[in-house]
N, C-alpha and C positions, 0 to 999 in steps of 0.2 A: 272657785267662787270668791267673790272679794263683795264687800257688804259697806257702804258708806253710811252714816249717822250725819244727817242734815239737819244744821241748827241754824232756828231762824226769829226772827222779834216777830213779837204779836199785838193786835192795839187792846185785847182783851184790858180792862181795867182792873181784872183780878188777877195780872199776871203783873202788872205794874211793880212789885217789890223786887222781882226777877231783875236780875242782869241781863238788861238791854245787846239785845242780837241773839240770845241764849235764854228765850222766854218758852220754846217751843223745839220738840225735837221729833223726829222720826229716822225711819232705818231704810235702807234700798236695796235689794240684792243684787247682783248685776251676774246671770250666768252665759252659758255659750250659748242657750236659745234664748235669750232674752233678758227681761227686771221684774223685779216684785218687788212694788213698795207696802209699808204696812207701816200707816199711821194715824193716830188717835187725836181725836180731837173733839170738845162737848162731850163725853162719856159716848162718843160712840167708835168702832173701831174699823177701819180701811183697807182693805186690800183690793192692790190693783195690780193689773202684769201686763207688761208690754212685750211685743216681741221686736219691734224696731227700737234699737239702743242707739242714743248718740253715741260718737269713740269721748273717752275719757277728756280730754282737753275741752273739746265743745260743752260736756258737762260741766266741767269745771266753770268756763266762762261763762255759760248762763246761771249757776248759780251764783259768781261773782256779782252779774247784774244785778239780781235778784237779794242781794244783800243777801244771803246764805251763806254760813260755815260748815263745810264740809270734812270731816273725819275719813281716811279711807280705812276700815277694818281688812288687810290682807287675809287672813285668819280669823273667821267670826270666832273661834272658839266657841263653839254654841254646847256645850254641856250639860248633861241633866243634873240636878241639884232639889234639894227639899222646896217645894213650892211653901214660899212665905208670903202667908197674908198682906196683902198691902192694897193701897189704892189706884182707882185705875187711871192715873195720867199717862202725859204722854213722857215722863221717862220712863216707868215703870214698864210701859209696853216694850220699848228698846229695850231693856234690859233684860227682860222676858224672853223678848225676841233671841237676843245673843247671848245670853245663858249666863249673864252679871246675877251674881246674888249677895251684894255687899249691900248690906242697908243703910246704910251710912249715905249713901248717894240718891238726893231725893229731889234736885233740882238739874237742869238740862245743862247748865254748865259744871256742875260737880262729875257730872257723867261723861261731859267735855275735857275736865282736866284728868278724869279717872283712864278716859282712853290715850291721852296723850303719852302718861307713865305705862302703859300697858304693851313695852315694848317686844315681847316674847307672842302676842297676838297681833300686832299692830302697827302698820307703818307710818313715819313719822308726815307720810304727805297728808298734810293739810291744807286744806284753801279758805281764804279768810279775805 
């Protein structure tokens, strides 16, 4: 199973202080019958599941269009861990989702550079 984290700008005017392109994040899983996306947004939360996948490069380039940054997690790591209190954006969902429990990481590009160094789960393709 290999798990992509889609990071993407948003015109929200409360996400405005955010770094631009990295305002908004969600997660994808992509298995042999299909994907599951699960993403949050307004305090409300998404899950959707496709069984027709594009192959990986088509993905890619439509998220390129789409001004999206794409993370590919090889290794979701997804682990159980003490559930800590916290609020429900959409990092906190991703990190929920793939078993992050560093608190330190509360905005979608901190989550962005946290995956980048996370090379024992994570491979270094990126799309930008």
């Amino acid at each position: 199973m290999k798990a992509y984290v889609i990071f993407q700008d948003s015109n929200s005017k409360l996400l405005r202080p955010l770094k631009k392109g990295f305002r908004h994040c969600s997660v994808m899983f992509i298995t042999d019958s299909g994907a599951i996306a699960v993403n949050s947004s307004n305090n409300t939360l998404a899950v959707a599941a496709w069984v027709d996948v594009a192959s990986q490069s088509e993905m890619y380039s439509n998220a390129h269009k789409a001004g999206f940054t794409l993370v590919e997690v090889d290794n979701p790591c997804v682990r159980a861990g003490s559930t800590i209190p916290m609020l429900t954006t959409c990092t906190n969902i991703v990190k929920m989702t793939l078993g992050i429990h560093d608190r330190r990481i509360a905005t979608p590009y901190q989550l962005y550079k946290y995956l980048l160094k996370r090379e024992s789960c994570q491979k270094t393709n990126t799309f930008h």
